[in-house]
Backbone bond lengths (Angstrom), bond angles and torsions (degrees), N, CA, C in turn:
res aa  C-N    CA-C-N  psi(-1)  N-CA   C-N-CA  omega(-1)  CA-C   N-CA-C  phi
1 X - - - 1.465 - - 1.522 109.40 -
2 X 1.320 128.45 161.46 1.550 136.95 145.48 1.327 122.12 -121.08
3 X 1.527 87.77 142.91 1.176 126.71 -160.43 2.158 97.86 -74.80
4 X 0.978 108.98 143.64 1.681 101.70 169.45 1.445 95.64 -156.89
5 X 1.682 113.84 175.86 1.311 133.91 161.29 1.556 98.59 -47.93
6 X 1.340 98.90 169.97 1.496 109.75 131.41 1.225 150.19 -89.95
7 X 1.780 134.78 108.65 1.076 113.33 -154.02 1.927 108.09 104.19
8 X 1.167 109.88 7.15 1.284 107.58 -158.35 1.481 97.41 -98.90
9 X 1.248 119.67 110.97 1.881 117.31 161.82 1.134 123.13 -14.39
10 X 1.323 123.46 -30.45 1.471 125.30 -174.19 1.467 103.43 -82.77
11 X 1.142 135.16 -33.80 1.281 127.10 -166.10 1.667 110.76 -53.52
12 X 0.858 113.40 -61.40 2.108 112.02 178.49 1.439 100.11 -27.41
13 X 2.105 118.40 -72.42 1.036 140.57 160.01 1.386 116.52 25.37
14 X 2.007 102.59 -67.14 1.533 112.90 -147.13 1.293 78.18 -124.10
15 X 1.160 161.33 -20.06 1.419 146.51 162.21 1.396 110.45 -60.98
16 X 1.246 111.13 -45.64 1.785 123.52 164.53 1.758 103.30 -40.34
17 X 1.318 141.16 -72.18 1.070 163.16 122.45 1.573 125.10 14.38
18 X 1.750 101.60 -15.29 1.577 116.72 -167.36 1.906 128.62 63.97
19 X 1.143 99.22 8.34 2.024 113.23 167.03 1.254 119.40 -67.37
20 X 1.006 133.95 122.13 1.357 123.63 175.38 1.952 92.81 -84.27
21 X 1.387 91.54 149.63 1.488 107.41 -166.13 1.618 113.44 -107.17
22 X 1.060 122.57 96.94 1.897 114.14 -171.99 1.441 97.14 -117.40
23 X 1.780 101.80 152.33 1.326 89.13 160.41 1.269 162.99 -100.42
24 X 1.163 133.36 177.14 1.894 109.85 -168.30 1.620 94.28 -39.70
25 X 0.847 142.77 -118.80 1.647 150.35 -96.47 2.019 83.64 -72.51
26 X 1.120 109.39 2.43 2.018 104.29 172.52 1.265 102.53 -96.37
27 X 1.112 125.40 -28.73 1.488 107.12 -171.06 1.622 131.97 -87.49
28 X 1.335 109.05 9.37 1.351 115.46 170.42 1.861 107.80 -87.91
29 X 1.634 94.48 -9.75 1.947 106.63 173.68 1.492 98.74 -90.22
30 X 0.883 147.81 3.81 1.309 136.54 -130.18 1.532 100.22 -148.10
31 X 1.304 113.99 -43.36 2.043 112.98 -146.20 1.498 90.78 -145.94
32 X 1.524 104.09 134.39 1.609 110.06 -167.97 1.679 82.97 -100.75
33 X 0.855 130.36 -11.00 1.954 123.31 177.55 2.045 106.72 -126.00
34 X 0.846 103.54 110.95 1.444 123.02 -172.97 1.667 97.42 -105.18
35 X 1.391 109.58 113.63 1.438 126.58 -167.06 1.781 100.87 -111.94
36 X 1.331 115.17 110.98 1.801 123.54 -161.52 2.071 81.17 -96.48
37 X 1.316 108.87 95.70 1.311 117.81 156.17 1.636 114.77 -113.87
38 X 1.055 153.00 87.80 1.171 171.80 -37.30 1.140 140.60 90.88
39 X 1.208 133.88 143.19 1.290 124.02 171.52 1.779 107.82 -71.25
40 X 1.200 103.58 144.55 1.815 97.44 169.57 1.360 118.39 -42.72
41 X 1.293 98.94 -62.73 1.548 101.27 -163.16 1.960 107.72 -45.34
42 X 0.947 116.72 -8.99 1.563 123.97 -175.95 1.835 109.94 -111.83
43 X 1.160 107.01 4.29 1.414 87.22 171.23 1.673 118.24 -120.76
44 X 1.263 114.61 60.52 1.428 132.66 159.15 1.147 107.63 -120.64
45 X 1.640 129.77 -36.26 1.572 128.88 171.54 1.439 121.27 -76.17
46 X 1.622 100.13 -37.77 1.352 77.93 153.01 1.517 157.95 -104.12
47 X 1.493 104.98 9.93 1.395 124.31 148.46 0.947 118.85 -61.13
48 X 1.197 135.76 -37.60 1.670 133.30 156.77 1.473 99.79 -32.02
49 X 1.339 137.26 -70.75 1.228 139.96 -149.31 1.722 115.10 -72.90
50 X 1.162 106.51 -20.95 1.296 140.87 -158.41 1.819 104.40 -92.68
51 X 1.393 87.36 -57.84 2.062 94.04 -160.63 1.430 102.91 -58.06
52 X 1.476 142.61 -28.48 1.232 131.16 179.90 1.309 136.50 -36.42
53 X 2.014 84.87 -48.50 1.433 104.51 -162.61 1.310 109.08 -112.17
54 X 1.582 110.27 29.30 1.667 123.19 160.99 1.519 128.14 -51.67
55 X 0.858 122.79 102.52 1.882 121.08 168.44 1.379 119.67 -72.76
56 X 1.409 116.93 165.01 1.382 127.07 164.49 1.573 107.45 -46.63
57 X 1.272 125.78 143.09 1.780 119.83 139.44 1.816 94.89 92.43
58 X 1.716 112.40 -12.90 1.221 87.61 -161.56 1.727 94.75 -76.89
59 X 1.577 102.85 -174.04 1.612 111.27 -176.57 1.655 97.34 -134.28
60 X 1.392 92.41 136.73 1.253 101.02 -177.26 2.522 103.71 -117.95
61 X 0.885 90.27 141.44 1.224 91.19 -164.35 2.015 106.77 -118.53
62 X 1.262 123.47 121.69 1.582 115.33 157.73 1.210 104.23 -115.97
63 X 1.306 103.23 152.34 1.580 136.31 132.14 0.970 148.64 7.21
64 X 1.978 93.24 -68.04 1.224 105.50 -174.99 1.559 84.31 -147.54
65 X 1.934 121.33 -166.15 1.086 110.14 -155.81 1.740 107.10 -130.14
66 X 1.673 99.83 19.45 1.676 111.72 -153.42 1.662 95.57 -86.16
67 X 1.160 122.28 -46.00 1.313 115.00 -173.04 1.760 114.11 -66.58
68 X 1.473 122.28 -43.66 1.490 122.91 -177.08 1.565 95.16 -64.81
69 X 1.587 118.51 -54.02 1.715 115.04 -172.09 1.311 116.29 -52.06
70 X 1.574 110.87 -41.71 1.655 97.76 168.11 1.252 140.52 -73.76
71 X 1.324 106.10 -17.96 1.659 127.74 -173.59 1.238 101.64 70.40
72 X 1.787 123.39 26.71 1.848 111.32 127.11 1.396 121.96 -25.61
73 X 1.303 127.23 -67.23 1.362 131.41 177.92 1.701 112.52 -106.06
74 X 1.180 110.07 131.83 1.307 125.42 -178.07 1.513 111.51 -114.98
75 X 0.889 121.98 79.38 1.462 132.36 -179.05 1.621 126.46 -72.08
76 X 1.681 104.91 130.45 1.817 105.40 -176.72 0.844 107.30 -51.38
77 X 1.524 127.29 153.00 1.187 159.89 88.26 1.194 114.04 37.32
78 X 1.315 109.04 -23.63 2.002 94.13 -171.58 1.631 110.69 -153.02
79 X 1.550 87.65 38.25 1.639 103.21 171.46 1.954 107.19 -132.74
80 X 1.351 129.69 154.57 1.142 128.24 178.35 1.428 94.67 -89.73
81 X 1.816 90.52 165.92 1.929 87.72 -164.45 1.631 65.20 -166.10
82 X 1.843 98.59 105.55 1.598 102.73 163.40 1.556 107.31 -137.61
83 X 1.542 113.43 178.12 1.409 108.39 -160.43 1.810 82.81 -119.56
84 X 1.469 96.60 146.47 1.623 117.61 161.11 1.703 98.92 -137.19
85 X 1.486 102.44 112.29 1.270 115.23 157.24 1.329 133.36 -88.52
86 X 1.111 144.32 61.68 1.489 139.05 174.51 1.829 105.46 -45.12
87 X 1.517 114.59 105.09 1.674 120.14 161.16 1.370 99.63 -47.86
88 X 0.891 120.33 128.72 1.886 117.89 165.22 1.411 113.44 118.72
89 X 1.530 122.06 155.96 1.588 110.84 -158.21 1.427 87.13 -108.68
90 X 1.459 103.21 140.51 1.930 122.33 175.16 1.238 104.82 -13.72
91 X 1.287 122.71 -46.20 1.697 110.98 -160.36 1.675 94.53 -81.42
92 X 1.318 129.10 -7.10 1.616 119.08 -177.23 1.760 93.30 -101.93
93 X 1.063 113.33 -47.20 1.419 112.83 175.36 1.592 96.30 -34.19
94 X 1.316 129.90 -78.83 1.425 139.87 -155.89 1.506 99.36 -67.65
95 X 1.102 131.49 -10.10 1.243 112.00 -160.62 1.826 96.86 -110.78
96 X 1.304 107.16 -37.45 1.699 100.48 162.54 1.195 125.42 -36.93
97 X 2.316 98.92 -62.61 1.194 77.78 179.27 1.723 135.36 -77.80
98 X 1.022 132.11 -3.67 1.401 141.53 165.63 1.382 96.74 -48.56
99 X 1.295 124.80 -41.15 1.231 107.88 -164.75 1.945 118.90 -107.80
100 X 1.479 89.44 35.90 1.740 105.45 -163.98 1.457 139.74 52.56
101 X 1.534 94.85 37.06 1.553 100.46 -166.90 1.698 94.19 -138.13
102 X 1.589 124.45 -166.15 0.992 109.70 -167.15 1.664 86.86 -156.86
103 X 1.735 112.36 160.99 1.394 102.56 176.61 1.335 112.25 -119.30
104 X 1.639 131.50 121.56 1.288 129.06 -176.92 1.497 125.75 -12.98
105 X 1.791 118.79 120.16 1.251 121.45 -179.84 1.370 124.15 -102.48
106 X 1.006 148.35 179.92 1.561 151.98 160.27 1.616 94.74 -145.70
107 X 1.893 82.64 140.93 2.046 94.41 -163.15 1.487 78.97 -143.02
108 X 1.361 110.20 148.35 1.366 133.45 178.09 1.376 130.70 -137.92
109 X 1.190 152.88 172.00 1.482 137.07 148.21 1.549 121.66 -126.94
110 X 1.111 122.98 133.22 1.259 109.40 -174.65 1.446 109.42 -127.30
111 X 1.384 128.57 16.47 1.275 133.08 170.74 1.941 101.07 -173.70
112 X 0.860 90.16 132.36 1.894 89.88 -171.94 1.986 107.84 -156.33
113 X 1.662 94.85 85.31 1.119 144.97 -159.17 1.697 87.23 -67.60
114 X 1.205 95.47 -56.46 1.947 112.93 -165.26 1.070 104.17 -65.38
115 X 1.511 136.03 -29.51 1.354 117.38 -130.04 1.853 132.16 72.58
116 X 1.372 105.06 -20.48 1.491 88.80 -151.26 1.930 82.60 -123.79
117 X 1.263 117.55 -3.65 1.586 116.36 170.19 1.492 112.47 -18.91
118 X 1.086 105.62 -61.13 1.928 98.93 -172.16 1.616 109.47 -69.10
119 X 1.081 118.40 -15.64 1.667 121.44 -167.16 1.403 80.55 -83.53
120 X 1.463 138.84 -76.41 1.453 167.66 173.16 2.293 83.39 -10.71
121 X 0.937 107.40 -92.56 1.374 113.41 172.20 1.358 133.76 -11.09
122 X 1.838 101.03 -72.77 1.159 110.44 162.66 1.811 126.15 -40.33
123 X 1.713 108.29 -68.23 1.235 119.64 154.69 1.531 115.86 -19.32
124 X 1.251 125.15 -50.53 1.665 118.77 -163.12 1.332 101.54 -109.40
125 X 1.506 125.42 17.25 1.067 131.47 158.48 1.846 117.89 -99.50
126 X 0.899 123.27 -46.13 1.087 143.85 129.91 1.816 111.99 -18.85
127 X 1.196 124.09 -78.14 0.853 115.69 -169.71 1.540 136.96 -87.84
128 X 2.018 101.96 24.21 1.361 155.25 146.91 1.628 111.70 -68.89
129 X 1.317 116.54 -31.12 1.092 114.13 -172.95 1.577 123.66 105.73
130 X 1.477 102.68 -7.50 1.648 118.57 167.27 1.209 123.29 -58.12
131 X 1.110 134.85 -17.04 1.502 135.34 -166.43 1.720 97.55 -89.58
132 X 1.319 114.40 -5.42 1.166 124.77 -164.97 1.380 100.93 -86.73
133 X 1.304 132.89 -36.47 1.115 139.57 -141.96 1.853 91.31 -154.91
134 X 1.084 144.17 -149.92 1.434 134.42 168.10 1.581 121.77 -108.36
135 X 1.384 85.88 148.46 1.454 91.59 164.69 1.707 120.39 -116.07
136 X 1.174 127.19 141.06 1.409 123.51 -163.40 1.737 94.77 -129.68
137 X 1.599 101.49 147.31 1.565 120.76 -165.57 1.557 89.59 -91.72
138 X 1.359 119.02 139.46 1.370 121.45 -171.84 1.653 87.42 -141.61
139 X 1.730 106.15 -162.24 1.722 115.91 159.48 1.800 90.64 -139.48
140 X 1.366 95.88 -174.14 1.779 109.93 179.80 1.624 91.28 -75.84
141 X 0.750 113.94 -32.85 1.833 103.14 -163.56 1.633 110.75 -69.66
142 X 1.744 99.29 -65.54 1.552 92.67 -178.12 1.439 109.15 -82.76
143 X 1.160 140.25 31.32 1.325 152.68 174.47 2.075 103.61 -96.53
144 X 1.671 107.83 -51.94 1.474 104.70 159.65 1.264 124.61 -95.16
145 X 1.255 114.68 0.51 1.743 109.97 172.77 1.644 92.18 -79.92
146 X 1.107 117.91 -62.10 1.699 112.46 -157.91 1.529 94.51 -66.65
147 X 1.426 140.44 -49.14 1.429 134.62 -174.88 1.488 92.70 -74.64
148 X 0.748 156.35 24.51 1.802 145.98 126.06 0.913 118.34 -78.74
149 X 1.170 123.08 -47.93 1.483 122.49 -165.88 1.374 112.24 -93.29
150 X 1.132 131.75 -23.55 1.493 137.02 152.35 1.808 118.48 -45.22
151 X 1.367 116.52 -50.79 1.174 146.48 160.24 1.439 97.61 -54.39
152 X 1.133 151.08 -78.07 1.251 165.12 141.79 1.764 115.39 16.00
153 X 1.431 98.78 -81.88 1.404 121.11 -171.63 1.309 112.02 -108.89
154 X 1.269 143.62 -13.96 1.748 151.52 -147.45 1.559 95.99 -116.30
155 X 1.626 92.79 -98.26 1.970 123.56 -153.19 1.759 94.61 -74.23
156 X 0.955 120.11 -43.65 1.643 123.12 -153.44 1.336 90.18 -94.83
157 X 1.487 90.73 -101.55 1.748 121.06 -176.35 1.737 122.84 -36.32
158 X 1.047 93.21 -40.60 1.579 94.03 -178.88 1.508 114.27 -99.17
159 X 1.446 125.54 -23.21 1.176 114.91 -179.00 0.966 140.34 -97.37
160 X 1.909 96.62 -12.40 1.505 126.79 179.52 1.588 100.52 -82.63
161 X 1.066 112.15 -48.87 2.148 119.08 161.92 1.721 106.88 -40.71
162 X 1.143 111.67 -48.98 1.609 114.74 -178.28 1.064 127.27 -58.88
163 X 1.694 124.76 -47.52 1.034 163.56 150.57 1.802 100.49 -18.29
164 X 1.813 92.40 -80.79 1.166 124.95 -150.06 2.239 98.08 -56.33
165 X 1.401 101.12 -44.27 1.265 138.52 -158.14 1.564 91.41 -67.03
166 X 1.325 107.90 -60.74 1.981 116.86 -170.35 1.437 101.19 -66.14
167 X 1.434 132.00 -47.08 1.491 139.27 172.21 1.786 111.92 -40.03
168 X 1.442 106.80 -55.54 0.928 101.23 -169.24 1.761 130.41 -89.20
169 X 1.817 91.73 -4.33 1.772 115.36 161.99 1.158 82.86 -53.39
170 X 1.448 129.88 -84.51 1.546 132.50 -110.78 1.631 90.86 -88.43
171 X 1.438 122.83 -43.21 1.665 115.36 175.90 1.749 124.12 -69.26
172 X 1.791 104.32 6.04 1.554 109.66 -166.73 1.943 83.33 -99.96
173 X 1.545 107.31 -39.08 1.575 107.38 -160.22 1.284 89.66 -87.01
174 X 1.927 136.00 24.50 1.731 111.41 162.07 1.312 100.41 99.35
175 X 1.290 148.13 -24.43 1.500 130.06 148.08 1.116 135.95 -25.28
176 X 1.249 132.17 138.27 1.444 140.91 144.61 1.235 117.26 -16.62
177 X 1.369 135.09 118.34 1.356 124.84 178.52 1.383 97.16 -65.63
178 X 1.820 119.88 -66.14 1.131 96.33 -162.90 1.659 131.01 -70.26
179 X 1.546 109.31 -2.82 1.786 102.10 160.04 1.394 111.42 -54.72
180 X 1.821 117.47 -43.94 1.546 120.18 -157.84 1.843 91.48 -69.33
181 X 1.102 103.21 -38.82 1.612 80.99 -175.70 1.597 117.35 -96.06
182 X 0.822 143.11 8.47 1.487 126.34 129.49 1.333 130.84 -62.63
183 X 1.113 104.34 -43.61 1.521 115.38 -176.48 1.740 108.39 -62.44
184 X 1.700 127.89 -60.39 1.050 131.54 160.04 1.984 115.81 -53.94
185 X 1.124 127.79 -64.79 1.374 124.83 -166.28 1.572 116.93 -103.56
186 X 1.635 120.11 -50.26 1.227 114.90 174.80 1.841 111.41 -44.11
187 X 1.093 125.56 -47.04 1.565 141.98 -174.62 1.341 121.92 -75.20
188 X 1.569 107.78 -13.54 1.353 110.85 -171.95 1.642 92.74 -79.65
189 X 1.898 128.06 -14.94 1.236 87.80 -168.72 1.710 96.58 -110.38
190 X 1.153 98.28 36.92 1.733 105.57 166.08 1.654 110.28 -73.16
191 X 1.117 82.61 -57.34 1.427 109.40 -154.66 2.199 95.14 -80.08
192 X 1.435 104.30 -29.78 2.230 95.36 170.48 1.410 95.48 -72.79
193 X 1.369 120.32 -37.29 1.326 102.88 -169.51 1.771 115.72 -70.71
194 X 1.116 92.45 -16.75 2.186 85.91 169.50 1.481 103.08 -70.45
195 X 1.538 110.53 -56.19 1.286 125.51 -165.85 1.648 102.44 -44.34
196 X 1.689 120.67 -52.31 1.536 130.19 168.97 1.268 121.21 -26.53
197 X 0.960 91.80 -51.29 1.873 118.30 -158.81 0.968 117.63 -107.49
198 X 1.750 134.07 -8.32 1.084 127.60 -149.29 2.005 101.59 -151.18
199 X 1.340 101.61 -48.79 1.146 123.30 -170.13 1.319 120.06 98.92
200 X 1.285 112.72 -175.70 1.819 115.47 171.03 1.410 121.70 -38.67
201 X 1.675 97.84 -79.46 1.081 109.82 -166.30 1.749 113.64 -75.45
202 X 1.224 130.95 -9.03 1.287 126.94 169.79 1.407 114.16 -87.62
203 X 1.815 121.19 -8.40 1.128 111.53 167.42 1.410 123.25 -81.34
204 X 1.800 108.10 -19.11 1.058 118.43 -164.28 1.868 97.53 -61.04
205 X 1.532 93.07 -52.31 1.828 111.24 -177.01 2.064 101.82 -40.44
206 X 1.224 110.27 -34.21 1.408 97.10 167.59 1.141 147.24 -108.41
207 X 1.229 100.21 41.31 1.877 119.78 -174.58 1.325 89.56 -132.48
208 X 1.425 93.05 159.12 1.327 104.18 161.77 1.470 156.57 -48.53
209 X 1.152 137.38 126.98 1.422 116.57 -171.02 1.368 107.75 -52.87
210 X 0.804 136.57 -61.86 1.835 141.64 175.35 1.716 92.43 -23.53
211 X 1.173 112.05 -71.03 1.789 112.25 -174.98 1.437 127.24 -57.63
212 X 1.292 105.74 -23.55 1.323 141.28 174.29 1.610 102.32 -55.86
213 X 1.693 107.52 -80.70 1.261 97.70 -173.04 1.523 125.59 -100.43
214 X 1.705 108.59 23.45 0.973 127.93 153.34 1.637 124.29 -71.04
215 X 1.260 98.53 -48.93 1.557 118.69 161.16 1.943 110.66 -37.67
216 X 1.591 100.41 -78.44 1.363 113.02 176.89 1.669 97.44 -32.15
217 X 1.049 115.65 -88.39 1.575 136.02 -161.01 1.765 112.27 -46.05
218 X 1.149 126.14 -6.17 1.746 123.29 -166.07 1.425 94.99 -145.99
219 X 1.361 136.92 -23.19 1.479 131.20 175.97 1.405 97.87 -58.05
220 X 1.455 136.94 -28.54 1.288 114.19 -133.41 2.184 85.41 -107.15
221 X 1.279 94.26 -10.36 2.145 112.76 -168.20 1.331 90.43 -84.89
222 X 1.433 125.64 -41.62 1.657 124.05 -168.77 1.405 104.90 -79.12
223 X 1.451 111.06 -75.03 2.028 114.45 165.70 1.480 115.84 -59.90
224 X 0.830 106.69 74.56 2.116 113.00 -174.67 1.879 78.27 -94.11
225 X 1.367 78.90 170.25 1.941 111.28 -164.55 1.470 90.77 -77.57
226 X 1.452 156.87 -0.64 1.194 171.66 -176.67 1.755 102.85 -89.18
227 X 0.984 85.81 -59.61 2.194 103.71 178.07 1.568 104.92 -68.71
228 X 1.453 136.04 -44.27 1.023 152.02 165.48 1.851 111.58 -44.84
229 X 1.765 104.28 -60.83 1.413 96.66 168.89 1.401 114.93 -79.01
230 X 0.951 121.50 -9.09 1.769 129.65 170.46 1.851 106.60 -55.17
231 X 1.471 101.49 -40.57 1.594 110.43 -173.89 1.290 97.53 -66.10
232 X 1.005 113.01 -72.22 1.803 149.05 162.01 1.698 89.36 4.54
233 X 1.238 115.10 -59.96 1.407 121.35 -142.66 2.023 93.51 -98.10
234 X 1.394 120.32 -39.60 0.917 123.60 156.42 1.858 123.74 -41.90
235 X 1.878 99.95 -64.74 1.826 79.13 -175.09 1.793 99.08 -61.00
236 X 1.290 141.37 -29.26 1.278 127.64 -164.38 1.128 127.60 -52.03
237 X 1.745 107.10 -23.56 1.640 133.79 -164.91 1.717 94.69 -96.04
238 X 1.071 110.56 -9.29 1.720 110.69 -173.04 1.496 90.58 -112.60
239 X 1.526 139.35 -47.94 1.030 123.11 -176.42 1.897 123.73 -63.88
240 X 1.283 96.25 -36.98 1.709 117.56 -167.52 1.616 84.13 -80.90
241 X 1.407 151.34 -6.33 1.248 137.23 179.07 1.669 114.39 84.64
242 X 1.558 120.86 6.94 1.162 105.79 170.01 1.196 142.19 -79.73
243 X 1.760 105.65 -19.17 1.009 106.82 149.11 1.530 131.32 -48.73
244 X 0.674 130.77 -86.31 1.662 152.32 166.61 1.639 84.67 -5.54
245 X 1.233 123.53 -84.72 1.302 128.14 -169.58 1.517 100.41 -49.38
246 X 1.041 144.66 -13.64 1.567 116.65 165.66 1.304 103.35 -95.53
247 X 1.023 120.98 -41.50 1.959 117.83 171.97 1.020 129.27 -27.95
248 X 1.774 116.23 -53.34 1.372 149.21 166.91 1.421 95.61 -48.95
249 X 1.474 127.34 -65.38 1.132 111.37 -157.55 1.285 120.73 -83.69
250 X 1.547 115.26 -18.65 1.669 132.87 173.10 1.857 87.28 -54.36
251 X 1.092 121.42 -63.35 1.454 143.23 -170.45 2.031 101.02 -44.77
252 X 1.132 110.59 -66.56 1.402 114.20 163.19 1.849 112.97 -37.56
253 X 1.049 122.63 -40.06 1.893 125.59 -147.90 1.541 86.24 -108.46
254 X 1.340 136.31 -11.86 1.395 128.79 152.75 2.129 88.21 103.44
255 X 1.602 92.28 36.38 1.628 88.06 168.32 1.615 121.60 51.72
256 X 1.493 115.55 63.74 1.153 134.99 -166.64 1.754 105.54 -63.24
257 X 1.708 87.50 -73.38 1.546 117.30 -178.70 1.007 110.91 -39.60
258 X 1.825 118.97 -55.40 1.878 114.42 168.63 1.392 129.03 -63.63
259 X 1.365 96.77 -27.24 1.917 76.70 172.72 1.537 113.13 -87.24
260 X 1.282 130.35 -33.65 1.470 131.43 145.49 1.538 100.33 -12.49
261 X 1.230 103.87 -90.24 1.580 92.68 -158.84 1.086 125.50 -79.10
262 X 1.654 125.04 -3.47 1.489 128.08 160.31 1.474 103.56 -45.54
263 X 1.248 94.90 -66.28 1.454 90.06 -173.31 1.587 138.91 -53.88
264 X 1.723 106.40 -21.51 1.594 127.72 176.10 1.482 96.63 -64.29
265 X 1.237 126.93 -41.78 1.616 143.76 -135.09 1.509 86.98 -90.35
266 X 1.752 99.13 -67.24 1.579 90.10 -178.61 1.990 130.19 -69.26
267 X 1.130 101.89 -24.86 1.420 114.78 149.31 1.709 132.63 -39.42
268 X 1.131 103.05 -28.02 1.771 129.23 -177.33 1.178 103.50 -47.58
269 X 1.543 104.71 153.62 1.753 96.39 176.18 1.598 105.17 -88.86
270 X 2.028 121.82 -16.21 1.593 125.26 -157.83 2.104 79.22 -93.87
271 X 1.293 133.64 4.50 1.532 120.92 153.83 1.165 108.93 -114.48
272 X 1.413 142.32 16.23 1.498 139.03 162.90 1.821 99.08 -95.34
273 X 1.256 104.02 -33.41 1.733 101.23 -172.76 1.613 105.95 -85.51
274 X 1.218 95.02 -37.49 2.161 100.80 -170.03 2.072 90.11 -57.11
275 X 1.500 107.28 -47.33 1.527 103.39 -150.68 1.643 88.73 -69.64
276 X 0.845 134.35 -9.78 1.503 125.96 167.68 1.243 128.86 -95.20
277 X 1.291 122.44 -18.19 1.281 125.76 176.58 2.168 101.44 -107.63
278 X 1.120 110.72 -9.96 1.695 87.71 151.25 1.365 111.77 -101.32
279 X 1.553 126.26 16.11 1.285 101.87 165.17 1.727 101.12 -100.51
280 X 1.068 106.50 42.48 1.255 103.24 158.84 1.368 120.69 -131.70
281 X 1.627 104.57 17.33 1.773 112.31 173.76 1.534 82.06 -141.86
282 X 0.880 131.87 91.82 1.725 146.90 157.88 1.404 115.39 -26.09
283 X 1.633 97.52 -53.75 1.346 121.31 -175.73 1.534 117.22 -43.89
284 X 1.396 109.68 -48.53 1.597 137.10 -143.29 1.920 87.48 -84.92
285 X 1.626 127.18 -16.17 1.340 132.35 164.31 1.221 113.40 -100.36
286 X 1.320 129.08 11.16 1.388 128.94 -173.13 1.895 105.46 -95.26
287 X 1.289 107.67 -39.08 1.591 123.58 168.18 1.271 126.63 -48.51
């Protein structure tokens, strides 16, 4: 079953779907495995609603590893509380398995009441579609330190800055916006998707020599040992909990900072030019 508000849009959704639909504070009566799919910022309120009607033996399962690492949720004594990480966002999770494959997991335990927590894990990793492809033994901690800080400095934070940063060289020195943004962002996912599929060095084998030792020669001017302790200083702020503690509190003030800059972001001139130049490949929104 799933669990929802009351009143929540989704409910038709997953009844449509064949789920029977109960609500949070029912389903700790209801479901001996309680699966925390959620956004973080929501799973301390609704463990509130939840912890009352906890039983012996039951298993409680996340996602991800931000709420147990912070001690958002503090969980009894006499329930299992393990982590299944699926790498990949729900809609790739679901879409592997539809398509008989599975997307790399990380499984952990951080209280194992039963005895049988890691068996419990494996099983619901596996039955994600991981067993298909691997599953790797992690804990809650370095499960959200490394998925923060990746998010942080890598996939999000650092590449969307990179992106954002090269666009606006080439449109400050008199370029074409829309060359700067193909050239900087449309192309960047030419070139992850070798890296995906292929790795480093076999993507290198399919670019050009020009890109090739253009690559060699300017990677090393952009990532200088400055950007390196910049990371440095980032996981420290995720390990020492400072991150978390500003999140929490952005999270308290009703998320100031994000709608601020949603709105700067979508305001941009590299999302006034992109939204016009993929509506001229249809396709490239169909994915």
């Amino acid at each position: 079953c799933i669990a929802l508000r009351e009143g929540s849009a989704n409910i038709q959704t997953a009844q449509e779907l064949g789920f029977e639909v109960v609500e949070l504070s029912e389903c700790g009566i209801k479901c001996d495995v309680l699966v925390f799919l959620l956004p973080d910022e929501w799973h301390k309120e609704v463990f509130a609603l939840i912890a009352p009607t906890l039983k012996k033996d039951q298993v409680l399962i996340f996602s991800h590893g931000f709420s147990i690492t912070t001690q958002e949720i503090i969980p009894p004594n006499f329930v299992d509380v393990v982590l299944v990480a699926p790498k990949g966002a729900g809609s790739a999770v679901r879409s592997e398995y539809l398509a008989g494959r599975g997307v790399v997991s990380l499984i952990g335990v951080f209280q194992d009441h039963s005895t049988h927590a890691q068996e419990i894990a494996l099983e619901y990793a596996c039955a994600l579609g991981s067993g298909k492809s691997a599953i790797f033994q992690s804990s809650f901690k370095d499960e959200y330190e490394c998925d923060l800080f990746s998010e942080q400095s890598v996939i999000c934070g650092g590449l969307e800055a990179l992106i954002r940063a090269g666009f606006e060289t080439l449109t400050q020195a008199g370029y074409p916006e829309e060359i700067a943004y193909f050239e900087c962002l449309h192309e960047a996912k030419i070139v992850m998707d070798l890296i995906y599929s292929k790795g480093i060095a076999s993507m290198r084998e399919h670019i050009s020599n020009t890109a090739e030792y253009g690559d060699i020669l300017a990677g090393e001017r952009i990532i200088t040992p400055k950007v390196k302790e910049e990371m440095k200083a980032i996981l420290r702020d995720i390990q020492e909990g400072k991150f978390a503690k500003k999140f929490i509190n952005e999270r308290e003030n009703g998320f100031p900072t994000l709608q601020k800059e949603r709105k700067i972001l979508k305001d941009s001139q590299i999302e006034k030019i992109g939204k016009q130049m993929r509506g001229l490949m249809p396709w490239v929104t169909q994915s």
